[in-house]
C-alpha positions as CSV (number, residue, x, y, z in Angstrom):
1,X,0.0,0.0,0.0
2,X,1.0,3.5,-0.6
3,X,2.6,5.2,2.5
4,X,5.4,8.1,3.0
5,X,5.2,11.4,2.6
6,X,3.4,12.3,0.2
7,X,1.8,16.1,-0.3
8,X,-1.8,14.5,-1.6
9,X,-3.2,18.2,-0.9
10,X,-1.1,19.8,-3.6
11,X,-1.7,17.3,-6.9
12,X,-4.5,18.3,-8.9
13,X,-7.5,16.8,-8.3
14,X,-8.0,14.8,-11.5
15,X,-4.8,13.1,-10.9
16,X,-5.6,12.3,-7.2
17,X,-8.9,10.6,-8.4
18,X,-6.9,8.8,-10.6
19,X,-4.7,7.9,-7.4
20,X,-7.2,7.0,-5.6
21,X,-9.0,4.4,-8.2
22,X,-5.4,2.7,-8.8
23,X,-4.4,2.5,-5.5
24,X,-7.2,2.0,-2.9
25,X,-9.6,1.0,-5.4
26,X,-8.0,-2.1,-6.8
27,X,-6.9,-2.9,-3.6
28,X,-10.1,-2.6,-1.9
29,X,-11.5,-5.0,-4.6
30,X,-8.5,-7.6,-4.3
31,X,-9.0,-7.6,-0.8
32,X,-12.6,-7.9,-0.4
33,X,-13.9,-11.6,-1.9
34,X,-10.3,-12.4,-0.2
35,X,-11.5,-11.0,3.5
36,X,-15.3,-12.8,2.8
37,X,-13.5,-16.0,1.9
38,X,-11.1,-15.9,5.1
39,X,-13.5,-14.7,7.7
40,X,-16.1,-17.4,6.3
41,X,-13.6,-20.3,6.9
42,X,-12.2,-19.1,10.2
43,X,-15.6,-18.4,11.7
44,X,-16.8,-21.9,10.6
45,X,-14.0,-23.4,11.8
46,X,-13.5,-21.7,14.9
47,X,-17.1,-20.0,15.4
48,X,-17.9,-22.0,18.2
49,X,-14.8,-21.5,20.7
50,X,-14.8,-17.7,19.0
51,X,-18.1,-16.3,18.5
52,X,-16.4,-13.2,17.5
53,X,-15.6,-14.6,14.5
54,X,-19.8,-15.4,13.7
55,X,-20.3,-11.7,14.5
56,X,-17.7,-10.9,12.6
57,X,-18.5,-13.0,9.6
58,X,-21.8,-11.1,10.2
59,X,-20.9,-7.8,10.0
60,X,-18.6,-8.2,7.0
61,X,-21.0,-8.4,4.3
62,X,-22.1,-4.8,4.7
63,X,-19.0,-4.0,4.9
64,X,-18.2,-5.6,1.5
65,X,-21.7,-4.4,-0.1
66,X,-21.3,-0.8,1.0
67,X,-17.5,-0.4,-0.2
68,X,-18.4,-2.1,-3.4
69,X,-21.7,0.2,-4.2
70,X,-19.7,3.5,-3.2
71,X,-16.2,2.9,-5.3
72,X,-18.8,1.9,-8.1
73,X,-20.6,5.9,-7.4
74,X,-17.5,7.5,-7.1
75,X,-16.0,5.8,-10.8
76,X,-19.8,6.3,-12.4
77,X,-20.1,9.7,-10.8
78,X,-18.1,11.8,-8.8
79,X,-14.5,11.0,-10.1
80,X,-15.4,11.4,-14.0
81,X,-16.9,14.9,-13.0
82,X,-14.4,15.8,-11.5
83,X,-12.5,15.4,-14.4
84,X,-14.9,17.3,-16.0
85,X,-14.6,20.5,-13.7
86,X,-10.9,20.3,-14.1
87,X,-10.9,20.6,-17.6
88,X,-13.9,23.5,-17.6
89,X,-11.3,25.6,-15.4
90,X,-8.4,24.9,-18.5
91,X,-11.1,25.8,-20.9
92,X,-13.2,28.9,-19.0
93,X,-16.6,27.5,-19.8
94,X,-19.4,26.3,-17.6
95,X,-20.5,23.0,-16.1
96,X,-23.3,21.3,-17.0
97,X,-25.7,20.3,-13.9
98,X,-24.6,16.9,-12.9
99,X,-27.6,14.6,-12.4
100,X,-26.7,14.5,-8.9
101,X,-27.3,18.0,-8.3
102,X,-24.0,19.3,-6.9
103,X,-20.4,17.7,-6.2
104,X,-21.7,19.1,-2.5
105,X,-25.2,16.9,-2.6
106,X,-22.8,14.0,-3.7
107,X,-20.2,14.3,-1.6
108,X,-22.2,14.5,1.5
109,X,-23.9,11.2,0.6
110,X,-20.3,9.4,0.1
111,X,-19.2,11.1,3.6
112,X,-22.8,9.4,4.6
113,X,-21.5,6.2,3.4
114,X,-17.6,6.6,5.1
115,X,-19.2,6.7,8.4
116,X,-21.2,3.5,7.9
117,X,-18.1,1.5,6.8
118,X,-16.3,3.0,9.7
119,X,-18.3,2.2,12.0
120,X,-18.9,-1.5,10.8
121,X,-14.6,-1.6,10.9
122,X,-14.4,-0.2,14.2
123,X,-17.1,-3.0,15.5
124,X,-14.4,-5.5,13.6
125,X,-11.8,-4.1,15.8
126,X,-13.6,-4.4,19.0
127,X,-14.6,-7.3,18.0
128,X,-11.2,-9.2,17.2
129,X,-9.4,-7.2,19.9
130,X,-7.5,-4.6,17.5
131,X,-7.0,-7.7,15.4
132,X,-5.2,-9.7,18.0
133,X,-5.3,-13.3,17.4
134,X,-6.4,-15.5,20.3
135,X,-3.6,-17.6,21.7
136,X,-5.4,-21.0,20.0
137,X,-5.7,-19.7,16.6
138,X,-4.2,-21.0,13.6
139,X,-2.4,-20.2,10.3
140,X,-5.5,-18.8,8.9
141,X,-6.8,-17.0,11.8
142,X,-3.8,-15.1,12.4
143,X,-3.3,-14.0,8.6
144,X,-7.2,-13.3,8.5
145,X,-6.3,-10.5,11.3
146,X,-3.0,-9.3,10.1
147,X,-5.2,-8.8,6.4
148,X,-8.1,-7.2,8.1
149,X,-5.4,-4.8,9.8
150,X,-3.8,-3.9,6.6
151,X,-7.3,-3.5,5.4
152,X,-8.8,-0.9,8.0
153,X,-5.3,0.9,7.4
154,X,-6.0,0.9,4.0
155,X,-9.2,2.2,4.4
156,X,-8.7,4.6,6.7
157,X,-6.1,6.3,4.4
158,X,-8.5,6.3,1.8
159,X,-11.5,7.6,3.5
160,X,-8.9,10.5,4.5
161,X,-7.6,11.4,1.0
162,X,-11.4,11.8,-0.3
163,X,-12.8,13.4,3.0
164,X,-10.0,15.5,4.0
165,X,-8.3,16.3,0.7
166,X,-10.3,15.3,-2.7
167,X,-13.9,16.2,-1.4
168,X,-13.3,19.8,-0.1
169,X,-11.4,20.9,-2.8
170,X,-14.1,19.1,-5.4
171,X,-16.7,21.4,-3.6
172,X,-14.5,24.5,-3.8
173,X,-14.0,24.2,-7.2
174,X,-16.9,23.9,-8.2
175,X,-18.5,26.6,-5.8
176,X,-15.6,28.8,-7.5
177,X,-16.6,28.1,-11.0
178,X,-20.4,28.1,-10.6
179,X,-19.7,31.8,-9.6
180,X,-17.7,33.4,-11.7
């Protein structure tokens, strides 16, 4: 995964999208019939001296369904208009209307969804003991909670970079553009 230190905030939107899609993206969907398969074996195997790992194997499929919709929004919608404002700035023309109303009606609904898949991870965490194996578990029970470490890292850092970096500066430019 992408670390160091990186000034995210200064590259141009466009190519932070861009970013974004080939690194968290493509991760996030590696990762995530990987997790469903691991955390479906280990809580069968070990659900019943670990009944974490039912309410884990529980919880993930929202997890799974709600990261998969939202990347799907954010390639279909968001990232392609952002695109688009970028290159109405080069050109000095106006936006059309998205069908979604505004990058800020959008945005708030994918800041909507970051909370709902933090939570879930956060419940994981509790859940697993900050992804602490037990002193019993096996092979695959440790690697399923040294993957759903790297995982809520991973996901973190992405909610971040769109939150914290990509979303505000969507919303500005376009608020900067509408009025001019």
């Amino acid at each position: 995964m992408p670390g160091g230190g990186e000034r995210y905030d200064q590259w141009a939107l466009e190519f932070l999208a861009d970013y974004i899609v080939n690194q968290f993206h493509l991760y996030t969907k590696k990762m995530l019939p990987q997790l469903s398969e691991t955390i479906e074996t280990v809580a069968q195997v070990h659900g019943e001296s670990h009944p974490e790992t039912r309410a884990i194997a529980v919880l993930w499929p929202e997890v799974q369904g709600e990261l998969a919709q939202h990347m799907q929004k954010e390639e279909l919608l968001l990232f392609p208009y952002i695109k688009r404002l970028a290159r109405v700035r080069a050109e000095g023309s106006m936006p059309p209307v998205p069908p979604f109303g505004s990058a800020r009606d959008l945005v708030e609904a994918m800041e909507a969804e970051h909370d709902e898949t933090g939570d879930a991870l956060r419940k994981i965490a509790v859940l697993s003991n900050n992804y602490t194996p037990p002193e019993d578990a096996c092979p695959t029970f440790q690697t399923l909670y040294a993957l759903l470490r790297e995982f809520d890292a991973a996901t973190k850092k992405h909610i971040h970079l769109e939150n914290n970096i990509l979303f505000p500066k969507t919303i500005e430019l376009e608020e900067t553009i509408r009025s001019n």
